[in-house]
C-alpha positions as CSV (number, residue, x, y, z in Angstrom):
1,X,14.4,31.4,10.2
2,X,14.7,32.5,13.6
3,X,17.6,34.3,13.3
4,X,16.2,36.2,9.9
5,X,12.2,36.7,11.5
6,X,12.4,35.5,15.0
7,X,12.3,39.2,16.7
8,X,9.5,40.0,14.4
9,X,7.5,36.7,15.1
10,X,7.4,37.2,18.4
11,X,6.0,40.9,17.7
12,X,3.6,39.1,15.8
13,X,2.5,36.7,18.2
14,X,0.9,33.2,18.2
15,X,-2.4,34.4,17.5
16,X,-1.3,35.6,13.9
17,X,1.6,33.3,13.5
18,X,-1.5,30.4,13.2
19,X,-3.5,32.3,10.7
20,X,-1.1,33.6,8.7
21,X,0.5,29.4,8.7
22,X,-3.4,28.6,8.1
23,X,-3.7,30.9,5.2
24,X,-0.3,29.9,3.3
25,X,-2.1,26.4,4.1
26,X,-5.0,27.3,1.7
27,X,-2.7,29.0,-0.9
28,X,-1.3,25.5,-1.0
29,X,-4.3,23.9,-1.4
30,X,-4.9,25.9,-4.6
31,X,-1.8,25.3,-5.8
32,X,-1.6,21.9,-5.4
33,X,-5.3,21.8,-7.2
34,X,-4.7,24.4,-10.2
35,X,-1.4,25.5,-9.8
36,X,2.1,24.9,-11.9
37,X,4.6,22.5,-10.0
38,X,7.1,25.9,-9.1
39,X,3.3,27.5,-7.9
40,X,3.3,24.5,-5.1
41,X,6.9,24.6,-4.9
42,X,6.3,28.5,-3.9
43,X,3.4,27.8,-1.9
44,X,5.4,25.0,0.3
45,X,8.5,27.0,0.8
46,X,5.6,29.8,2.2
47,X,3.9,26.7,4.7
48,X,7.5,25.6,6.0
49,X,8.6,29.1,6.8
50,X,5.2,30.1,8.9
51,X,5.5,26.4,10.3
52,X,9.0,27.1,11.6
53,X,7.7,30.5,12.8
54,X,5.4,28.9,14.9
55,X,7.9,26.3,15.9
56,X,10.1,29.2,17.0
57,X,7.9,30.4,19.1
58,X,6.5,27.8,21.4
59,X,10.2,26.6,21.6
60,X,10.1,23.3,19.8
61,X,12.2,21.9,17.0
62,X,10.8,20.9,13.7
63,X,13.5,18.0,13.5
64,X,11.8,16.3,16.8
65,X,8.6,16.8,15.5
66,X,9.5,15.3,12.1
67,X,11.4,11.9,14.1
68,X,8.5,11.2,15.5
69,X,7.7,9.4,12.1
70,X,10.9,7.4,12.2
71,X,10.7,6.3,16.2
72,X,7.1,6.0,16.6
73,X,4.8,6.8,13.2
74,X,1.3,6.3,14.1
């Protein structure tokens, strides 16, 4: 992701990169409520990519944020 968006996601800026991620969060909402399976498929390909964006940008990795389930789940 960051080396297809990354120059542009930093244009963007945190600010956007969290409503835009918010948004695609709602779109999967409705998906996930009224929507075909390859609608939420859509709509969570859409939520990773903005979550990665994010990710991206405050320098963090998705993967340590993910093994945090498998080391220590709350």
């Amino acid at each position: 992701m960051d080396d297809l968006y990354g120059e542009q996601d930093r244009e963007r800026g945190l600010p956007s990169t969290v409503a835009w991620l918010a948004e695609e969060v709602g779109e999967l909402a409705q998906a996930v409520r009224k929507g075909t399976p390859e609608q939420q498929l859509h709509e969570l390909g859409d939520v990773l990519a903005w979550l990665s964006s994010l990710a991206n940008q405050v320098g963090l990795s998705l993967e340590d944020a993910a093994q945090r389930y498998v080391d220590n789940p709350p």
